[in-house]
MITI-329976 format. One line per field, with one value per residue (C-alpha): x, y, z negated; residue in one letter; residue number from 1. Coordinates in pm, 1 decimal, decimal comma. Each point is the difference from the previous one (the first is absolute). Layout:
N
c1	(X:...)
c2	(Y:...)
c3	(Z:...)
residu	(a:...)
num	(NUM:...)
This chain:
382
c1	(7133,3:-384,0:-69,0:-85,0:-313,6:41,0:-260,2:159,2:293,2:-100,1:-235,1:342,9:145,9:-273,0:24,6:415,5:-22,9:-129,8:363,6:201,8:370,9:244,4:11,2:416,4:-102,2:-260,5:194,0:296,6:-198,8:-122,1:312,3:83,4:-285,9:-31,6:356,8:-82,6:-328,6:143,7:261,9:-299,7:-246,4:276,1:-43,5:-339,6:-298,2:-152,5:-316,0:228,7:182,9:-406,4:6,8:238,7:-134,1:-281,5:143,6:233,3:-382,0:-179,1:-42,1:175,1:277,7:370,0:-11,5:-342,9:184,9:286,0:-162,5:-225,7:275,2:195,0:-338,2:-24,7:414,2:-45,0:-311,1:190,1:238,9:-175,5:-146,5:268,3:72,3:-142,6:-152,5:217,8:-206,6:-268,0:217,3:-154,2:203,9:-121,4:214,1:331,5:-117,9:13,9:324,8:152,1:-171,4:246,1:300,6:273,6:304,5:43,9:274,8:-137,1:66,5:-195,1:93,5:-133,6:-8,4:5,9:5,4:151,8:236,0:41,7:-70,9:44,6:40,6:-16,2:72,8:-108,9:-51,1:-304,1:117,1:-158,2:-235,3:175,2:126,6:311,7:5,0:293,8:-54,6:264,8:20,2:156,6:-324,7:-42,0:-362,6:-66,4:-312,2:-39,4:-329,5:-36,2:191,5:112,4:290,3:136,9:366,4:200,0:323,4:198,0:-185,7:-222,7:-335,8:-237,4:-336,2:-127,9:-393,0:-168,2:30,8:-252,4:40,5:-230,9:-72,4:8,7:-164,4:-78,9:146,6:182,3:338,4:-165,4:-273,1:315,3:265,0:-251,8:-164,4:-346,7:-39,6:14,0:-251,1:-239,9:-332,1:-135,2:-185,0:-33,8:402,4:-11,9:-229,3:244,4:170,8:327,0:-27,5:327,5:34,1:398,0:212,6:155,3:-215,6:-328,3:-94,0:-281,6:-124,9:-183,9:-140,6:132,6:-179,1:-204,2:172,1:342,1:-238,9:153,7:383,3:-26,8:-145,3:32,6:200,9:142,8:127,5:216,7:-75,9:225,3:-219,6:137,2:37,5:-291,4:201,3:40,4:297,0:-6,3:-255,1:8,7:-226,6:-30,3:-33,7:-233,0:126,3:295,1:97,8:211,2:23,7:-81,2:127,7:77,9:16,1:216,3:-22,0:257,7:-74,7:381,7:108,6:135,9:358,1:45,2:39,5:97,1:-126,4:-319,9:-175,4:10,6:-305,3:-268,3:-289,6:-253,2:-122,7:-370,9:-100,2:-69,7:-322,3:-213,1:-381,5:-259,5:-346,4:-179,2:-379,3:-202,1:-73,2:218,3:345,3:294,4:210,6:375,1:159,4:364,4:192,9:368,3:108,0:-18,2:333,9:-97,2:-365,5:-72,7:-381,9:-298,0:-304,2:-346,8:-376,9:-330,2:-304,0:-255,2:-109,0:-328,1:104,2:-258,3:40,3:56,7:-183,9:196,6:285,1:309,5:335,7:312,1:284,7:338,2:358,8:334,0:186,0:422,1:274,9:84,1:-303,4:-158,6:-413,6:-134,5:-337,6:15,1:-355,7:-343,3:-355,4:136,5:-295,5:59,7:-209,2:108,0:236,6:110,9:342,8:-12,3:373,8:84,6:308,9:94,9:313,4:197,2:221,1:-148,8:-205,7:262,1:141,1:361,1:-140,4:178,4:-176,6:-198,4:-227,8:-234,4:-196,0:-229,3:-209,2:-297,9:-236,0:-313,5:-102,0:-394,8:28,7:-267,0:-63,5:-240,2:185,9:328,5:257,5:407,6:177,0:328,3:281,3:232,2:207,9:352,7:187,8:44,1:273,8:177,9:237,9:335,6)
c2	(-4467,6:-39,2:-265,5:-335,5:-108,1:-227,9:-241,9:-24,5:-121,0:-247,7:-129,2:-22,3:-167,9:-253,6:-73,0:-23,5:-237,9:-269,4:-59,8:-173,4:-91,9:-93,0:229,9:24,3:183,3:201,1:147,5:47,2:196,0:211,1:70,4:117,4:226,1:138,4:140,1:169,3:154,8:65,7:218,3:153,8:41,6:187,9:290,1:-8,9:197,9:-206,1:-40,2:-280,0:-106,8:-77,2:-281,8:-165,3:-19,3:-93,5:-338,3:-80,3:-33,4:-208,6:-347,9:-186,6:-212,9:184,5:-44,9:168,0:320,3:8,4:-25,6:296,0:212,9:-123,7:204,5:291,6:32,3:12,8:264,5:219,3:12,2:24,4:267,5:213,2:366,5:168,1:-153,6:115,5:-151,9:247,9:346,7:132,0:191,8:325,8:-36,9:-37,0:296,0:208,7:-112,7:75,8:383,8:46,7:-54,8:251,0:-205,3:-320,6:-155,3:-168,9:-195,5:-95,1:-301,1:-71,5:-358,5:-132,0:-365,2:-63,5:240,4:341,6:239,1:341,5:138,6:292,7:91,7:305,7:161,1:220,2:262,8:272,9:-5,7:-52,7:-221,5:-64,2:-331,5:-169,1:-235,6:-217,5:185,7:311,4:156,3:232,4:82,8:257,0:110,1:268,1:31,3:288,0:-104,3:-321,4:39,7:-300,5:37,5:-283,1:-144,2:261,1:285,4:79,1:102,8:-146,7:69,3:233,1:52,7:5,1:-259,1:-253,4:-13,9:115,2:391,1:-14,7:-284,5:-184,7:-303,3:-199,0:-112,4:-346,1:69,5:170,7:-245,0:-284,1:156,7:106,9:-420,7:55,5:320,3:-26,4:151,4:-306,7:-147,9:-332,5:-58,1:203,6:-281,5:-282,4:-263,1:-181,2:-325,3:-102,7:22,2:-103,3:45,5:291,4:117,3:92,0:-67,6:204,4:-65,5:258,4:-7,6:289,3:267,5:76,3:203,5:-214,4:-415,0:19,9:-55,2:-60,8:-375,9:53,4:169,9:-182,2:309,5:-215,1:194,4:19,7:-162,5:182,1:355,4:-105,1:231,3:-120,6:-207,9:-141,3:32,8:-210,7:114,8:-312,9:147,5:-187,0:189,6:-155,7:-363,5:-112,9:410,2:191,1:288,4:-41,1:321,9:-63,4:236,7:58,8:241,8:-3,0:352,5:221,9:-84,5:148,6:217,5:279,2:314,9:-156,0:-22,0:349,2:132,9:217,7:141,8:-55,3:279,8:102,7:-157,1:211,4:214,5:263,6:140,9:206,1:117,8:-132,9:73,1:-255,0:114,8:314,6:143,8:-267,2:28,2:3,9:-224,0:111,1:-327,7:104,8:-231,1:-272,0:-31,0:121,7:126,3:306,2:15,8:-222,1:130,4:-111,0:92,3:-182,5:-32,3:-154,5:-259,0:-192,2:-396,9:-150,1:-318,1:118,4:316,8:313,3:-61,8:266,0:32,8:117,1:80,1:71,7:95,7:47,4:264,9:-111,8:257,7:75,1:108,9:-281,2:-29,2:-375,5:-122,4:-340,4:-48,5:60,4:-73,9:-179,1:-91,9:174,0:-40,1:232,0:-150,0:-288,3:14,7:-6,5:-158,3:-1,5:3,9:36,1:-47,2:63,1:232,7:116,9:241,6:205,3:270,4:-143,4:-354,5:-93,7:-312,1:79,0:-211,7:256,7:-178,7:271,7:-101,6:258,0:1,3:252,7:103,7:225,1:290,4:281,3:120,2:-161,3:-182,7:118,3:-258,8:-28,1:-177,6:-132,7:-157,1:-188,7:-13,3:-142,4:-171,0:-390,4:-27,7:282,8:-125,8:224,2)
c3	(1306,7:-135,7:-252,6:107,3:-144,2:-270,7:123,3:297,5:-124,5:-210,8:279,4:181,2:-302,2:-6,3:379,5:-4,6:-349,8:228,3:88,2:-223,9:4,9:-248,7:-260,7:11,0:352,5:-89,2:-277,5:188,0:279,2:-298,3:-177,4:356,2:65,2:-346,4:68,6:318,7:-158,5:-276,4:232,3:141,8:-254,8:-191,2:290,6:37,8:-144,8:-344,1:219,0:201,2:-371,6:-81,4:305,2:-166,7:-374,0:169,8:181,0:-292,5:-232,3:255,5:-30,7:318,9:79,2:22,7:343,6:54,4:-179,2:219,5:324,4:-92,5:-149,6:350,8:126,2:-176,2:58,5:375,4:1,9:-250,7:272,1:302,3:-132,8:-154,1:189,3:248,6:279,3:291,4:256,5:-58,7:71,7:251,3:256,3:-104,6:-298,6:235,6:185,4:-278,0:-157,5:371,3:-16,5:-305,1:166,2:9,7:160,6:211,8:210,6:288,9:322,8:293,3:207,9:341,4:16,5:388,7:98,0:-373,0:44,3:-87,1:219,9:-131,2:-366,2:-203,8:-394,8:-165,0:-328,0:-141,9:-269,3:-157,9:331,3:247,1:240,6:190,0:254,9:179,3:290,3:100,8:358,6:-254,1:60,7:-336,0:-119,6:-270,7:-145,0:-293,2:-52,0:224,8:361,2:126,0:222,6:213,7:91,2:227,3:-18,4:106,6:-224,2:229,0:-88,0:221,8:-184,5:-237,0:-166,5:-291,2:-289,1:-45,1:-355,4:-273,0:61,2:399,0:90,7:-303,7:-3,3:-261,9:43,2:31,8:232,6:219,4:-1,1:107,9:241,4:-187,2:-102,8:-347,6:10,4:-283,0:95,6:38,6:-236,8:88,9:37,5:-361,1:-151,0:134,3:-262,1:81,3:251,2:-207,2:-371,9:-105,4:-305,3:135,2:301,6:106,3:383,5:176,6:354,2:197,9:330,4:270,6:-3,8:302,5:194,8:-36,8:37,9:384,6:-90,2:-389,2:-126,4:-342,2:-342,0:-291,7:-279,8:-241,6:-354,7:-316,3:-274,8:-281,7:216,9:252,8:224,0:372,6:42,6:365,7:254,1:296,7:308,9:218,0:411,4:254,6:263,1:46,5:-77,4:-359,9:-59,2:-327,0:-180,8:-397,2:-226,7:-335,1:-293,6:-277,9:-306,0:-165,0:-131,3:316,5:73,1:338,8:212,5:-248,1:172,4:72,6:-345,6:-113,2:-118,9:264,9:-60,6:279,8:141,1:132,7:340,0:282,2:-61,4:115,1:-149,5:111,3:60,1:301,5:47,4:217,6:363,5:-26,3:108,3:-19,0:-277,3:27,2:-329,4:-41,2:-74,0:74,0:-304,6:219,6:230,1:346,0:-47,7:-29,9:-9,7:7,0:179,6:-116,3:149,4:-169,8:184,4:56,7:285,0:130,2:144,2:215,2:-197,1:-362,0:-48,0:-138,2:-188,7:-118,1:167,0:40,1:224,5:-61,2:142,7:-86,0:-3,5:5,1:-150,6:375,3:97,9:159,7:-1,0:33,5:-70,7:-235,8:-71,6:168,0:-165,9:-237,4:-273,2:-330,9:-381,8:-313,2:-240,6:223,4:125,4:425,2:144,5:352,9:211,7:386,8:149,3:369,7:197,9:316,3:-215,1:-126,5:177,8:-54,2:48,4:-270,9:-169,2:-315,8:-273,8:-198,4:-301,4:-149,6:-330,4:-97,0:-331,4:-12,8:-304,8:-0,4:-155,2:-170,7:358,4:175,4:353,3:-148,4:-110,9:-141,8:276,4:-138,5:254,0:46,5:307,0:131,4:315,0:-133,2:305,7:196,1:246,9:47,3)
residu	(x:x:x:x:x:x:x:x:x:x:x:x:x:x:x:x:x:x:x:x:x:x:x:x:x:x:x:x:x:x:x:x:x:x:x:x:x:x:x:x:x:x:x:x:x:x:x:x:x:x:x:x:x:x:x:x:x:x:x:x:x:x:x:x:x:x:x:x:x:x:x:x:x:x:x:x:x:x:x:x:x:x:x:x:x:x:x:x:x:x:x:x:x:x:x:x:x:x:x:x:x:x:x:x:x:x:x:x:x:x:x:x:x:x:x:x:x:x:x:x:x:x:x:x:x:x:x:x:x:x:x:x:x:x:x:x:x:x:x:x:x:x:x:x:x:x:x:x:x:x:x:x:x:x:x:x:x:x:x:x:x:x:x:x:x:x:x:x:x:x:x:x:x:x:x:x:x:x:x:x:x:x:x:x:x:x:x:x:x:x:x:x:x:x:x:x:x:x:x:x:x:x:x:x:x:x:x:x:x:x:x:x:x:x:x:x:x:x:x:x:x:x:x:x:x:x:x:x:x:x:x:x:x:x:x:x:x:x:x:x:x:x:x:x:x:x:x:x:x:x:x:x:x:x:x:x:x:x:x:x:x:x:x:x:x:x:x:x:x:x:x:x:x:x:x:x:x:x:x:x:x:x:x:x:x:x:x:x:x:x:x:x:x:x:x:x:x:x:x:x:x:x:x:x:x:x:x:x:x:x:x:x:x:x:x:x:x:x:x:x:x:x:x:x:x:x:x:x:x:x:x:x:x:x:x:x:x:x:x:x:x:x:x:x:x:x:x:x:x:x:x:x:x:x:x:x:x:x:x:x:x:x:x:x:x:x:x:x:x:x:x:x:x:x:x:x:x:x:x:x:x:x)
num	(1:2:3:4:5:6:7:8:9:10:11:12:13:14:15:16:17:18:19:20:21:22:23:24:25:26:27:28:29:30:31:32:33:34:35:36:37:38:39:40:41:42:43:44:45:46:47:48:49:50:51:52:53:54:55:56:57:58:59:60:61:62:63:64:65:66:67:68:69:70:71:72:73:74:75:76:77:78:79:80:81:82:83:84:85:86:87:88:89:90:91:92:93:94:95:96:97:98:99:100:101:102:103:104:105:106:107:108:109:110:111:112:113:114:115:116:117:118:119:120:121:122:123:124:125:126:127:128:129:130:131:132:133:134:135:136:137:138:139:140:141:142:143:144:145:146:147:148:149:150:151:152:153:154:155:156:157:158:159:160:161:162:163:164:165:166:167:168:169:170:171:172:173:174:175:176:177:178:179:180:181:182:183:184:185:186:187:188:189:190:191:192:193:194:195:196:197:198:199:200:201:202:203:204:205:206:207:208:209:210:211:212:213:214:215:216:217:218:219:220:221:222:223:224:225:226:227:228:229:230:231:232:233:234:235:236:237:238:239:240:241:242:243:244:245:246:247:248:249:250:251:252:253:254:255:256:257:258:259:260:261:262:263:264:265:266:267:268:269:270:271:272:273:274:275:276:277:278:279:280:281:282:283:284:285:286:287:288:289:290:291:292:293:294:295:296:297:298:299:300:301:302:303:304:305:306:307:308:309:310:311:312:313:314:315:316:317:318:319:320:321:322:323:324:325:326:327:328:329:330:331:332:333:334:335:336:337:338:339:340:341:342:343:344:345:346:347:348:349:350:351:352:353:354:355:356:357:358:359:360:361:362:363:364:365:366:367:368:369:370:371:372:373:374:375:376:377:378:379:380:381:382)
């Protein structure tokens, strides 16, 4: 705490002096106060001992001294620790980037009643998810695989975690809510500031305002991890879903928390020249593809002048051509993501979702560029 200016507190003193009462009172008021200070004063820095020395030599009634030390006592501690209503959200985010394991449940609230549930556990990256339907969820970083009650698997694709997709367990698990790009939701500071919690409130995103009103992400004060979030629906009446987070040491189950190293998503590179040849990316990392096909060129729009392109197909492990993209507007260095998905274009009409993701990089040659990709199915149906 800064020094209070001595004039200032003997114009105080003067001001408070104009009240008088029995001196039995007043001295009982300051044998009082002097203990508490006293208490305090005996923690504090010597600039706040100096208040003190300073009120104990002014001239003023007993009373006068104890309603200013009665002063001084309550600032000292209003304004002792940090000031919790100030940490801003970006602080929580980055606290929640460092975590390695959480237990978790998800509760579908319906007409105040549950509706559906789920617990799960992150470990050493990875996640493994039980609804209450026996439906079984596991994710390792690489593959999530969705088997149902009786053990069979009814979905398989890529992982939406870190190296894949790159998500974070939270951004997953809550359906991209607590996703941190932006910087306005990083600059927000708690609505709620209790002895134990920390309560932020966020507007939905945009693309989720038509069935979500609003979030409230209950925060540990002493962690500031994410306890509880609560997503209130406006798509349905007296519905919301809460998300609860626990951080204890791993207990169970056993054979889920050894350790995994995460392996290199799905991948291909090349050389691609603008308006030449097409250029065929072998990708056959990624579970079902085989090849990515690629051609750069460019193309004159009546309304927007010449810009560059590209179009692109995949190539499966069976064999199958399909075009995903078509003129799709490209710039070096920035990362172009696109996706198509349906069965009546596949020879076995067998329903596919291709997501592609493609970076080019210039090179020394003029027109010639490093086109790295990234390719998978996000849902094959068997």
């Amino acid at each position: 705490m800064s020094e209070i200016d001595e004039r200032e507190i003997k114009r105080r003193f003067k001001a408070i002096s104009q009240y008088e009462l029995s001196s039995e009172i007043a001295a009982r008021d300051l044998e009082r106060t002097r203990k508490k200070l006293t208490e305090q004063t005996s923690r504090q820095p010597t600039g706040q001992q100096r208040i003190w020395r300073v009120i104990m030599k002014s001239r003023m009634t007993k009373l006068a001294a104890a309603a200013i030390i009665v002063a001084v006592i309550l600032r000292l501690n209003i304004t002792r620790g940090p000031d919790m209503a100030s940490v801003a959200w970006a602080n929580v985010a980055t606290n929640a980037k460092q975590v390695d394991f959480v237990h978790f449940y998800e509760l579908k609230f319906r007409k105040n009643r549950i509706n559906n549930s789920l617990e799960g556990w992150l470990a050493n990256g990875k996640i493994l998810a039980k609804k209450d339907d026996g439906t079984t969820f596991y994710d390792d970083g690489k593959t999530e695989t969705v088997i149902d009650k009786h053990g069979e698997q009814i979905r398989k694709g890529p992982s939406d975690l870190g190296n894949i997709k790159g998500l974070t367990f939270f951004e997953k698990i809550t359906q991209g809510l607590m996703q941190y790009e932006n910087e306005d939701m990083l600059k927000q500071i708690p609505s709620h500031v209790g002895d134990d919690f920390l309560i932020y409130r966020f507007d939905p995103p945009e693309r989720m305002k038509e069935w979500v009103e609003d979030v409230a992400i209950t925060v540990g004060r002493n962690s500031l991890l994410p306890i509880q979030m609560k997503i209130r629906r406006k798509d349905q009446a007296d519905a919301y879903d809460l998300y609860i987070f626990d951080y204890e040491a791993p207990e169970r189950p056993v054979e889920f928390f050894d350790t995994q190293s995460i392996t290199e998503p799905p991948h291909g590179k090349g050389e691609i020249a603008l308006d030449d040849e097409e250029v065929v990316i072998d990708i056959s990392d990624s579970p079902g593809i085989k090849a990515v096909v690629i051609r750069l060129y460019s193309k004159y729009f009546e309304n927007m002048g010449e810009l560059n392109v590209l179009d692109a197909a995949v190539i499966t492990a069976e064999g199958f051509r399909r075009g995903i993209a078509r003129q799709i507007p490209w710039q070096s260095n920035k990362e172009v993501e696109f996706g198509v998905g349906d069965s009546k274009h596949w020879p076995d009409k067998k329903f596919r979702h291709v997501t592609a993701k493609i970076m080019l990089r210039p090179t020394e040659k003029q027109g010639t560029y490093l086109v790295e990709v990234r390719c998978w199915f996000d849902v094959v149906g068997d």
